[in-house]
VOBANU-125083 format. One line per field, with one value per residue (C-alpha): x, z, y; residue number from 1; residue in one letter. Coordinates in nm, 2 decimals. Layout:
BEGIN
x	c(X, ...)
z	c(Z, ...)
y	c(Y, ...)
i	c(NUM, ...)
aa	c(A, ...)
//
This chain:
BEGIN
x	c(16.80, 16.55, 16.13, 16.18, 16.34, 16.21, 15.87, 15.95, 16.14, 15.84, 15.57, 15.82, 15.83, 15.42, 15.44, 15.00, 15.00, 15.20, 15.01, 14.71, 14.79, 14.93, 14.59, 14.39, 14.60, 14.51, 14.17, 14.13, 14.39, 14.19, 13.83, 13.74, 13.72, 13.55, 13.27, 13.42, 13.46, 13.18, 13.16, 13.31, 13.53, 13.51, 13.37, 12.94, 13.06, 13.19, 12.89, 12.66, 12.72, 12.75, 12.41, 12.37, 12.34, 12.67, 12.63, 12.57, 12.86, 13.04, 12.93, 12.97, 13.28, 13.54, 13.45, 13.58, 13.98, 13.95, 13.81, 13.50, 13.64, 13.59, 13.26, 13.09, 13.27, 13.12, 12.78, 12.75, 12.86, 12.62, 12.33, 12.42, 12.53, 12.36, 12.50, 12.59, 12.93, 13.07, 12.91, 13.06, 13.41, 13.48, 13.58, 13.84, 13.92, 13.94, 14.21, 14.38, 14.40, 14.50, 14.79, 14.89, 14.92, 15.12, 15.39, 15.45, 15.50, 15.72, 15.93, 15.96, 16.02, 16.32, 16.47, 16.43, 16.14, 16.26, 16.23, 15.88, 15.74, 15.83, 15.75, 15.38, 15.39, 15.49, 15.15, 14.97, 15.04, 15.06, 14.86, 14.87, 14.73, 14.44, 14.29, 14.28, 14.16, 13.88, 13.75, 13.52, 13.75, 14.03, 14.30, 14.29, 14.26, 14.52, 14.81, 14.64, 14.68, 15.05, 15.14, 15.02, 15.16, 15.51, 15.50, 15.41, 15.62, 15.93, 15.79, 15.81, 16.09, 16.34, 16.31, 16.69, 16.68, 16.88, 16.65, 16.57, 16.17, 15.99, 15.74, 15.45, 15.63, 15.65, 15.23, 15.17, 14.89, 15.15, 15.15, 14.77, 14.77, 14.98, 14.84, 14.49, 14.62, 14.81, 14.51, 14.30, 14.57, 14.50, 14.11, 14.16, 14.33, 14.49, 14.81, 14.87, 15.06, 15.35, 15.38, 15.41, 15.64, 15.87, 15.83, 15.92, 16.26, 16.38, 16.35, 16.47, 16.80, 16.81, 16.99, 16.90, 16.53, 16.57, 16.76, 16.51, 16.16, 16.12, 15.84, 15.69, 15.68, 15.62, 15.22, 15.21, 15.22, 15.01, 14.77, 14.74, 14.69, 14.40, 14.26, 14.28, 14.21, 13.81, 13.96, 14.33, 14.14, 13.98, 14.36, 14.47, 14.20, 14.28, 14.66, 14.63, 14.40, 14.58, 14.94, 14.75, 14.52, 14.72, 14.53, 14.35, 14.67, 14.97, 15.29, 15.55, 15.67, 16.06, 16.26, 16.07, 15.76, 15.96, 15.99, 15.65, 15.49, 15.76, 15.65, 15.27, 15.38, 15.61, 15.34, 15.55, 15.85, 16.06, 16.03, 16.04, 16.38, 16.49, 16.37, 16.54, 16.85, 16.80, 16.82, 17.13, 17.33, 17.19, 17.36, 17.66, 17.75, 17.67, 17.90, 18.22, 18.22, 18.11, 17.80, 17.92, 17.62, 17.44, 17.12, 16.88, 16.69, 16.41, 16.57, 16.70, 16.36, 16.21, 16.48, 16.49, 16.02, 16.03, 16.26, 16.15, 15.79, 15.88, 16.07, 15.95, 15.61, 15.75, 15.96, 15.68, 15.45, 15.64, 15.47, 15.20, 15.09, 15.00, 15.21, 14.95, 14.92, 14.64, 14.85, 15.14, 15.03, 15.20, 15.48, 15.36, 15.34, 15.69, 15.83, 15.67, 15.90, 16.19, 16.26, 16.29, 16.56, 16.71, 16.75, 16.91, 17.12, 17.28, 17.37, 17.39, 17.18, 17.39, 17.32, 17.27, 17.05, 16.82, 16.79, 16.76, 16.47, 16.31, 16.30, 16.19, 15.89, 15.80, 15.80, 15.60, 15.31, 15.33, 15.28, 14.99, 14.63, 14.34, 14.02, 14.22, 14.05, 13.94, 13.89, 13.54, 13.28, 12.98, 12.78, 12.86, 12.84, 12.48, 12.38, 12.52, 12.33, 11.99, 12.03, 12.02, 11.77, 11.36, 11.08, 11.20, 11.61, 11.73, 12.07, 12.33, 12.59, 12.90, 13.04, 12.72, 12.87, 12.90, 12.50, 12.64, 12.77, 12.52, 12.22, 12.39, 12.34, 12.06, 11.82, 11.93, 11.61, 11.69, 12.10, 11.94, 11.73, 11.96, 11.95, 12.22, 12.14, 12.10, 12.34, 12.22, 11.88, 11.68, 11.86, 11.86, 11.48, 11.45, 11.65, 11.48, 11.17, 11.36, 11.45, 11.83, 12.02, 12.34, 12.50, 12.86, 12.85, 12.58, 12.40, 12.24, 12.07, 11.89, 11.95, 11.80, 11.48, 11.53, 11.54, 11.79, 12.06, 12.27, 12.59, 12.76, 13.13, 13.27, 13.59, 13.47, 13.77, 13.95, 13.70, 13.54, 13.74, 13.50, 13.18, 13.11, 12.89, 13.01, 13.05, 12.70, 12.56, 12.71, 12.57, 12.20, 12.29, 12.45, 12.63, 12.47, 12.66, 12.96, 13.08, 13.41, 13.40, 13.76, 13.92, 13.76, 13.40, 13.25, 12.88, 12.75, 12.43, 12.29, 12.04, 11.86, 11.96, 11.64, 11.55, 11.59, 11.89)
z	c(-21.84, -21.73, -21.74, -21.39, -21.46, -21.76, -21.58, -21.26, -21.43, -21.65, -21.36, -21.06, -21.26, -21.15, -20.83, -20.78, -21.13, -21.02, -20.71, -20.83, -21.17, -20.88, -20.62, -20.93, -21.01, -20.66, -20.71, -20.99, -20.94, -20.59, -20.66, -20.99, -20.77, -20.45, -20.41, -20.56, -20.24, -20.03, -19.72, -19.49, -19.17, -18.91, -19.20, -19.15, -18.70, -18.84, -19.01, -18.81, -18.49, -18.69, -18.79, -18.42, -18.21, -18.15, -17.78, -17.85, -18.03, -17.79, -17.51, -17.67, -17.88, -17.61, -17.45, -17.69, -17.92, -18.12, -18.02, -18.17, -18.37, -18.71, -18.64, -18.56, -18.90, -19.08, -18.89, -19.03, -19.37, -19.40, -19.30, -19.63, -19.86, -19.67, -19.58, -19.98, -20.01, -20.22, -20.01, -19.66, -19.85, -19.99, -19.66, -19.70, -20.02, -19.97, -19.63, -19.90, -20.16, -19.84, -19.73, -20.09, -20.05, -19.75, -19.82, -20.14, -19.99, -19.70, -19.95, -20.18, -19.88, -19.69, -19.98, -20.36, -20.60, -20.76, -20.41, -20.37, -20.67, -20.65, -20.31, -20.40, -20.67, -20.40, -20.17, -20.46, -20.64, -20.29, -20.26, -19.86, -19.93, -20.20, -19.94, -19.69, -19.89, -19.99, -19.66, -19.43, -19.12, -18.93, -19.05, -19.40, -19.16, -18.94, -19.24, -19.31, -18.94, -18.98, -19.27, -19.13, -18.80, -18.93, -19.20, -18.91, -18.68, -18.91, -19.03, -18.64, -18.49, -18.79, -18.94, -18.97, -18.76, -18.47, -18.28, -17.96, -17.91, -17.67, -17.47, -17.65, -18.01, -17.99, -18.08, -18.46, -18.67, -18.78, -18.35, -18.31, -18.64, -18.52, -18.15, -18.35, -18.56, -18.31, -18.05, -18.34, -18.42, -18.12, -18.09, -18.44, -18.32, -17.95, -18.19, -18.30, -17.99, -18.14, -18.37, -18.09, -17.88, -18.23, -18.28, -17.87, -17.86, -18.17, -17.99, -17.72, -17.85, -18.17, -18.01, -18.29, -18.27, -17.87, -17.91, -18.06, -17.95, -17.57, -17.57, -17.85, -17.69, -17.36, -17.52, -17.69, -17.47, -17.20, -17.51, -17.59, -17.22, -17.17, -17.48, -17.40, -17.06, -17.14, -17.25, -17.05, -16.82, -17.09, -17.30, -16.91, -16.93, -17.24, -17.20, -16.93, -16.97, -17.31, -17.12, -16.85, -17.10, -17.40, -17.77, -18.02, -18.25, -18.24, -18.17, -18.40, -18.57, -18.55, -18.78, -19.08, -18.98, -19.04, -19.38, -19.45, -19.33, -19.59, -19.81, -19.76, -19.79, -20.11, -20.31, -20.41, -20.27, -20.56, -20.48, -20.08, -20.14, -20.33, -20.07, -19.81, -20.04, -20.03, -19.62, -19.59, -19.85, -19.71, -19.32, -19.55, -19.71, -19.41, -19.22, -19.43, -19.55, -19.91, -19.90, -19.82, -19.84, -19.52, -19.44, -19.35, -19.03, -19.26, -19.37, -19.01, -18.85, -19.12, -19.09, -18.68, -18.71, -18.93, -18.77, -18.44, -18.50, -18.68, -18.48, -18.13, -18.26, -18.34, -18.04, -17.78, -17.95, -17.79, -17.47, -17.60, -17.95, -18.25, -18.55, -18.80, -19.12, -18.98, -18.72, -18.86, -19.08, -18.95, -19.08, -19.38, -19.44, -19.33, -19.54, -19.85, -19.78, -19.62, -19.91, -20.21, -19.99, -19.90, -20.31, -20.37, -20.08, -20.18, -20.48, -20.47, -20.73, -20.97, -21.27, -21.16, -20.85, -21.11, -21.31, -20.97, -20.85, -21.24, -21.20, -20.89, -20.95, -21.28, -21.03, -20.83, -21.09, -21.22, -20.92, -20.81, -20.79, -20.80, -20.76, -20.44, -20.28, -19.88, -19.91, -19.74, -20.02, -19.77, -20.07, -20.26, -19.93, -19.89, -20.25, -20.19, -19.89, -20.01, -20.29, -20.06, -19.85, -19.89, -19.63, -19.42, -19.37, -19.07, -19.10, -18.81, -18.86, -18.62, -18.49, -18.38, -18.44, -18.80, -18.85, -18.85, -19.20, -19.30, -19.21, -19.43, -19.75, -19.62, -19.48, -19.49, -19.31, -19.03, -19.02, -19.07, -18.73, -18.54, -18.15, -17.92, -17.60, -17.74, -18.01, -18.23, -18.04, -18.37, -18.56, -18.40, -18.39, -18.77, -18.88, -18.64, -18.84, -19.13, -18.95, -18.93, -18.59, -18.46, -18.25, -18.06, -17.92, -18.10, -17.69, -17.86, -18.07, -18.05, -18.43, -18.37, -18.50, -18.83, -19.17, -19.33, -19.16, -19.33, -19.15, -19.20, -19.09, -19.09, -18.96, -18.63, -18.58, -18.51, -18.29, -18.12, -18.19, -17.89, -18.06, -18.14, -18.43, -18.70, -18.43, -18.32, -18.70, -18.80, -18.54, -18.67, -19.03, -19.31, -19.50, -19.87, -19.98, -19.92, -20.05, -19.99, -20.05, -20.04, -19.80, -19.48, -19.54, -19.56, -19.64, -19.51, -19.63, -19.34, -19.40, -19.15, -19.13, -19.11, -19.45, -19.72, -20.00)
y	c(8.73, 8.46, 8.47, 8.58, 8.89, 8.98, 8.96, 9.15, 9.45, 9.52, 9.51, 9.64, 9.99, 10.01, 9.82, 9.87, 9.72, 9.42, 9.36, 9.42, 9.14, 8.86, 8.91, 8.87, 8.55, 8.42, 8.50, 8.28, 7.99, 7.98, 8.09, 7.87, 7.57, 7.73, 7.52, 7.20, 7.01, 6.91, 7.11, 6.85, 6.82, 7.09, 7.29, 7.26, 7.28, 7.67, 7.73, 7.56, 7.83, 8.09, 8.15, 8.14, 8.50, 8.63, 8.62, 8.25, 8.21, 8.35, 8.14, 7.81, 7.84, 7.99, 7.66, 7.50, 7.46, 7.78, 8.14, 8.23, 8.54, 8.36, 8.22, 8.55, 8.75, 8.44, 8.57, 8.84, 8.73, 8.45, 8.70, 8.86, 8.56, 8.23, 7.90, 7.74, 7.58, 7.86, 8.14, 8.03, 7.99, 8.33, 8.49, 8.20, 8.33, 8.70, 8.66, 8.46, 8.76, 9.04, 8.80, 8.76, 9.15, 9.18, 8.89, 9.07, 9.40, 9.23, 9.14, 9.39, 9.63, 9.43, 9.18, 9.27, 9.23, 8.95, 8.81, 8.97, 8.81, 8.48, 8.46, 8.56, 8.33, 8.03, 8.13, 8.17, 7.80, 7.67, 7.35, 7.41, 7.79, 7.68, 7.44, 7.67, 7.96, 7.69, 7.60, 7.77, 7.80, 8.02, 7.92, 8.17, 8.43, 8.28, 8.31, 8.67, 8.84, 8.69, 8.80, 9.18, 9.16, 9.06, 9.32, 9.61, 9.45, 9.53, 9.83, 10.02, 9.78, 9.69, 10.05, 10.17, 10.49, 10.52, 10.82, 10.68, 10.81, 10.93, 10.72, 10.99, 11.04, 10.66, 10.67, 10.63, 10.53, 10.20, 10.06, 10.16, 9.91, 9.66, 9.64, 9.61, 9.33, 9.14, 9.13, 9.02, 8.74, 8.60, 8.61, 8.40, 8.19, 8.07, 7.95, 8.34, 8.36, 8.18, 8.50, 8.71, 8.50, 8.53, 8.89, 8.92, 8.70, 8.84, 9.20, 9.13, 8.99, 9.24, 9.52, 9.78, 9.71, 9.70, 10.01, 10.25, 10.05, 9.98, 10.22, 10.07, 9.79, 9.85, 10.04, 9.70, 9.48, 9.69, 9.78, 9.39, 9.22, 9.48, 9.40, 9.07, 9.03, 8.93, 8.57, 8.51, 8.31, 8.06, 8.05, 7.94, 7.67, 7.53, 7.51, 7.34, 7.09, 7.01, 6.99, 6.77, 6.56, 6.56, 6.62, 6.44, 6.47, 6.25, 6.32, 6.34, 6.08, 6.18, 6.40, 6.25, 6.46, 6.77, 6.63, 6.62, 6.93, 7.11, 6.82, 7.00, 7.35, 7.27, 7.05, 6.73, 6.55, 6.71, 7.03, 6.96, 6.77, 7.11, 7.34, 7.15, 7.16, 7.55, 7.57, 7.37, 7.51, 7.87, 7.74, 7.61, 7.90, 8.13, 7.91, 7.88, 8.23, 8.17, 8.44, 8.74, 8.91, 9.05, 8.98, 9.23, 9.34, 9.17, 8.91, 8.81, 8.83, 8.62, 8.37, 8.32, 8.37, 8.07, 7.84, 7.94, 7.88, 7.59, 7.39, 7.49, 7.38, 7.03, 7.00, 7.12, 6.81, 6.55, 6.65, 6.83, 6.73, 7.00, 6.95, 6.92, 7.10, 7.37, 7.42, 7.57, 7.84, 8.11, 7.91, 7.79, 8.20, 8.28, 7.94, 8.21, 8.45, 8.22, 8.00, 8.29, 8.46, 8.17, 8.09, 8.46, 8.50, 8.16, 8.26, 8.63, 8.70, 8.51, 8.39, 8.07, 8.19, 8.28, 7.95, 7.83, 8.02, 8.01, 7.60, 7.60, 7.83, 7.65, 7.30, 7.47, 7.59, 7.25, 7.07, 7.27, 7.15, 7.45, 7.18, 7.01, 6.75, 6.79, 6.42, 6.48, 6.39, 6.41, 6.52, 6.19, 6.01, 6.13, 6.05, 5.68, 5.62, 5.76, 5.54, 5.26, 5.37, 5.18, 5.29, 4.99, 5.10, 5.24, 5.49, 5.45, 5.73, 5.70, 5.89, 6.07, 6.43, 6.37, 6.42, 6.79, 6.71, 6.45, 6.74, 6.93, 6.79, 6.56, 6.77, 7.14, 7.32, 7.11, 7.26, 7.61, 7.50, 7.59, 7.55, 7.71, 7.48, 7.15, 7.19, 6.83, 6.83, 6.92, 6.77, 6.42, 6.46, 6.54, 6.28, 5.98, 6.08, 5.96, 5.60, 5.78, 5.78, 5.93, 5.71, 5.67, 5.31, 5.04, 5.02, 5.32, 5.16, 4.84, 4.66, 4.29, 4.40, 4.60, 4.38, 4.64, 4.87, 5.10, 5.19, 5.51, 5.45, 5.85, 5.75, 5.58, 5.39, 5.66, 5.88, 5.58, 5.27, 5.09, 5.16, 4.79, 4.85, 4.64, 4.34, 4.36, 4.37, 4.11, 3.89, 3.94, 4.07, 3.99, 4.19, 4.32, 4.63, 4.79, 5.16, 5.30, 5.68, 5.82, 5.85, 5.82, 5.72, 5.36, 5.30, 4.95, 4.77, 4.49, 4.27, 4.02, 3.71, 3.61, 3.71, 3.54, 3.64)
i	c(1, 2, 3, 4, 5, 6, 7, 8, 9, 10, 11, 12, 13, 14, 15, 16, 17, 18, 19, 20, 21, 22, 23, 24, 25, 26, 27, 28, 29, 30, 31, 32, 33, 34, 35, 36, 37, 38, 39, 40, 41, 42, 43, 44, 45, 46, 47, 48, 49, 50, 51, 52, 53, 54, 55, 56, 57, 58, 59, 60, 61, 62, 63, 64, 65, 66, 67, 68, 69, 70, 71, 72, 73, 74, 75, 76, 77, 78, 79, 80, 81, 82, 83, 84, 85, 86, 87, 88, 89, 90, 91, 92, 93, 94, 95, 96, 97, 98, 99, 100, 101, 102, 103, 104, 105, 106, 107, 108, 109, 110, 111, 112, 113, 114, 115, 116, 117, 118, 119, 120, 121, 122, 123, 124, 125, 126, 127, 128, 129, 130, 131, 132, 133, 134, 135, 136, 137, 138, 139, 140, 141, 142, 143, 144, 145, 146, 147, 148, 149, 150, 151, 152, 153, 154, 155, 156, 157, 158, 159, 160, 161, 162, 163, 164, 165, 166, 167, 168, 169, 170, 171, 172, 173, 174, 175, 176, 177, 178, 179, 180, 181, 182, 183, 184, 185, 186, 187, 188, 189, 190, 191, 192, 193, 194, 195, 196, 197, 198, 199, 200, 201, 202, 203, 204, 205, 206, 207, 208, 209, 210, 211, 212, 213, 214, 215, 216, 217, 218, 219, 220, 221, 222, 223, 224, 225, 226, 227, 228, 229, 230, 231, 232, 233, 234, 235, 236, 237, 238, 239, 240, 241, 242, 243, 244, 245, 246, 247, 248, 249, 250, 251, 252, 253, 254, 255, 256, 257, 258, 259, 260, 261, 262, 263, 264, 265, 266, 267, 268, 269, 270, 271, 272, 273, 274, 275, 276, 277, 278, 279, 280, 281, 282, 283, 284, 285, 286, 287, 288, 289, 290, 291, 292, 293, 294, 295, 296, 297, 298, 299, 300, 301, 302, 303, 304, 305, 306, 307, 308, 309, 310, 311, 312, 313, 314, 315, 316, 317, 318, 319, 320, 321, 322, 323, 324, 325, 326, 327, 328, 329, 330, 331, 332, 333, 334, 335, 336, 337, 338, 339, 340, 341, 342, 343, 344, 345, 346, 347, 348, 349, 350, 351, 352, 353, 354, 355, 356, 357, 358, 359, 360, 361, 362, 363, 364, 365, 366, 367, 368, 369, 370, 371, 372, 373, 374, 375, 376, 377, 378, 379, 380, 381, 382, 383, 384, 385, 386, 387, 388, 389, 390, 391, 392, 393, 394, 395, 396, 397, 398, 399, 400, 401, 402, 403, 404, 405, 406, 407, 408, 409, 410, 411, 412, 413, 414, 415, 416, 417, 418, 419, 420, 421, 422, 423, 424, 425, 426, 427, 428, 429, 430, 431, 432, 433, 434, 435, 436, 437, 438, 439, 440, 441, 442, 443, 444, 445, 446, 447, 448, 449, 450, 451, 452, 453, 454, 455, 456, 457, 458, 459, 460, 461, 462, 463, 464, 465, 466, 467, 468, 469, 470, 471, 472, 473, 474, 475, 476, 477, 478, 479, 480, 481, 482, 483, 484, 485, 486, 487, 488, 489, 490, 491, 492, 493, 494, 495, 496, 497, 498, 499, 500, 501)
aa	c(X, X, X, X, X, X, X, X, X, X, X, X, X, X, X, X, X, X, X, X, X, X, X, X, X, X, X, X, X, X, X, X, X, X, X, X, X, X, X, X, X, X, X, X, X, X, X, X, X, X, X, X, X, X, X, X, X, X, X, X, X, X, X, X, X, X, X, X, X, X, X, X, X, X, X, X, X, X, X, X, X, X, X, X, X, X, X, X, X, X, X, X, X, X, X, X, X, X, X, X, X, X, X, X, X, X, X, X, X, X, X, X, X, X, X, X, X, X, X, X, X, X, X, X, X, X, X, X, X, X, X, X, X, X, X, X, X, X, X, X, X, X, X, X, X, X, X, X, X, X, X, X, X, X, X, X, X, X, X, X, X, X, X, X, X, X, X, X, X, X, X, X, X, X, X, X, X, X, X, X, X, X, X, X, X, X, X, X, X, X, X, X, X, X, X, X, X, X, X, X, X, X, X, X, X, X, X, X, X, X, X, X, X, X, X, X, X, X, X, X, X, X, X, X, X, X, X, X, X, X, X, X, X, X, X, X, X, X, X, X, X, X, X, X, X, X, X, X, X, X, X, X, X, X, X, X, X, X, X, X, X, X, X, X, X, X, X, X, X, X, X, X, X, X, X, X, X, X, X, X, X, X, X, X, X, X, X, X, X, X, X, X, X, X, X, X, X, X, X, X, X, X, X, X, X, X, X, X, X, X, X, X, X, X, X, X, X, X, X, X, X, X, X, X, X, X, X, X, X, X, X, X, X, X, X, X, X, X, X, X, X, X, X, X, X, X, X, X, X, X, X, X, X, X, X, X, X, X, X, X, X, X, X, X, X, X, X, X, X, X, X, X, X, X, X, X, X, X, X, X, X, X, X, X, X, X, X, X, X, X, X, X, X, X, X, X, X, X, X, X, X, X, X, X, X, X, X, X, X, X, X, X, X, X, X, X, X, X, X, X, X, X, X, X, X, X, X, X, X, X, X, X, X, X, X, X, X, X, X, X, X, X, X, X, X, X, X, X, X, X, X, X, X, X, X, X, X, X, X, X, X, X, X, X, X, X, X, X, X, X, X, X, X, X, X, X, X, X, X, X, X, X, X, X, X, X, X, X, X, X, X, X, X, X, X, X, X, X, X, X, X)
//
């Protein structure tokens, strides 16, 4: 009998004991290091509206890629707790501790609890989940609606009854749940919708959850479009103009970016490379008769929600790009549970299933990095350049949205200033008292006249590869400093040629 074992029959006799012991685990492995990073990214945009009025939020953000469901729960929050790093985070962190939750009854409920716990263990250890639970966006509640619409979604379609209800005794407190939840899923976030196309196909060619649940579905799917008729009209928008326009993202780059997103969700190459192993000896043994062992309703759904999301995901970004990491955590949730049942359906809870899933597990704690880095040190970033900085320096930031994380750090009152119709209009004016200018393109700014320039190069290549910035300077400056700060950010120090060394 393995670690495994030994751990799960002890705890599995008092399953709230268990659960509770694992979400206090998450808590810690993912809490101690809350407020590490700098609040960077799309991070300060978040917080930024959300100490806006929530009819404001509402009006600018479902303009815009997401819908503004986060921002305004982050409203209400930050009224409580304010804007610090660690305060706008633990939302972040509490999704994190309710999905933990759910996966582990998912599991528990339709595979074993060997299965259970090691697939909490997995999210828990998760490099891909501690980032997320440490940053003040969607996306932890993203992997939390989807973890508790698949777990009601089996619980009223995959239950094994074969009663055929009634269109009223088809009404429980478990669909009023699950319309709630999967209308919510969607407000989070427009890519909830892959859930839902997932949880549709696989009812409608499962014929024992087809069998007992047409009018279960049917007061879904009514319940869901009226909820969400106050936004079809904007999703319409969006997909359209991304299908016309195409997306900031690339597109893949082949079957090798398959690779690397379970290279993110697995924590090193080693354990990715052993995951992978997993899948195709899983399709191997299915195929040649060597696992006897039915999967079930659970297991199946799992299984086809995974690869479906998965791999539709990747092969709709050839026309219309989105395989990024953020992207695909509905997947990165179901990988939780996929990869665990893969391991013990294998191997039939053999012996050598269980060394299996013991090394595996212990790879994965080993590989896994609490303090994560976002790779956005704006609050180093800031430090560096006010370091540089005399009464005579001028500060170009490009690209010119950045000030949002600069004014963070920089000048906070001014961030707290906020203005819902000129979203960077106090800000810009705050910071040009300082001599400090955002700026997209250098005919901005006019730079022939100013003995020291400080350029702050936030990734401008890749936002605004035209700006001309660095070409201009150099034409009346030299250059007198240069800071890299990893792994996007470049702090520049220009002096005037005229001006003696």
């Amino acid at each position: 009998m393995n670690i495994l074992e030994v751990i799960t029959n002890r705890l599995t006799q008092k399953p709230i004991f268990l659960i509770g012991l694992l979400t206090l685990t998450n808590l810690l492995v993912k809490g101690f290091f809350l407020g590490e990073n700098s609040l960077g990214g799309d991070e300060p945009f978040s917080v930024y509206h959300a100490q806006m009025d929530v009819l404001d939020i509402t009006r600018i953000l479902t303009k815009g890629n997401n819908p503004p469901l986060y921002e305004i729960i982050l409203h209400g929050w930050i009224k409580l707790f304010g804007i610090s790093e660690w305060s706008v985070r633990v939302p972040s962190l509490l999704f994190s501790c309710v999905t933990l939750i759910f996966i582990y009854l998912i599991a528990s409920k339709w595979m074993n609890q060997n299965i259970a716990f090691f697939a909490a263990c997995l999210f828990i250890f998760s490099n891909y989940h501690i980032s997320f639970a440490h940053e003040a966006r969607t996306y932890a509640l993203l992997g939390m609606l989807t973890a508790m619409s698949v777990y009601y979604y089996m619980l009223i379609f995959l239950a094994s009854t074969d009663k055929i209800e009634s269109f009223r005794s088809a009404i429980s407190w478990k669909l009023l749940i699950f319309i709630l939840v999967n209308t919510t899923l969607i407000y989070a976030h427009y890519f909830g919708f892959f859930v839902l196309m997932a949880e549709c196909i696989f009812f409608l060619f499962y014929s024992p959850a087809r069998r007992v649940g047409v009018s279960k579905a049917l007061i879904v799917v009514v319940s869901m479009m009226l909820l969400y008729s106050p936004i079809i009209s904007i999703l319409w928008g969006r997909f359209t103009k991304s299908a016309t326009k195409g997306t900031w993202i690339k597109p893949p780059d082949g079957l090798e970016s398959l690779y690397n997103m379970i290279w993110a969700f697995c924590n090193a190459p080693i354990v990715a490379v052993a995951a992978l192993l997993m899948v195709v000896m899983l399709i191997a043994a299915k195929l040649t008769g060597y696992s006897r062992s039915t999967l079930s309703p659970g297991e199946k759904f799992i299984t086809f929600a995974f690869a479906f999301i998965f791999l539709f995901m990747f092969s709709i970004s050839f026309k219309v790009p989105m395989f990024i990491d953020r992207y695909l955590m509905p997947a990165a949730i179901l990988f939780c549970l996929f990869l665990p049942m893969a391991i013990f359906r294998i191997f039939n809870q053999s012996t050598p299933g269980r060394y299996v899933s013991s090394i595996l597990l212990a790879l994965f704690i080993f590989t896994s990095k609490p303090n994560v880095t976002n790779k956005r040190e704006v609050r180093e970033l800031v430090k560096t350049v006010q370091s540089m900085q005399s009464d005579n320096s001028v500060v170009l930031i490009c690209p010119h949205d950045f000030i949002l994380n600069y004014v963070y750090y920089a000048h906070r009152e001014a961030f707290m200033n906020w203005n819902a119709h000129s979203i960077y209009k106090n800000m810009d004016d705050a910071l040009r008292q300082k001599n400090i200018f955002g700026i997209n393109h250098i005919s901005e700014f006019q730079p022939e006249n100013n003995e020291h320039i400080i350029y702050v190069d936030a990734a401008a290549s890749f936002t605004h590869p035209e700006n001309q910035i660095t070409e201009t300077l150099i034409q009346t400056h030299r250059i007198e400093q240069q800071t890299t700060i990893p792994d996007i950010f470049n702090v520049i120090s220009y002096r005037s040629l005229s001006v003696t060394p």
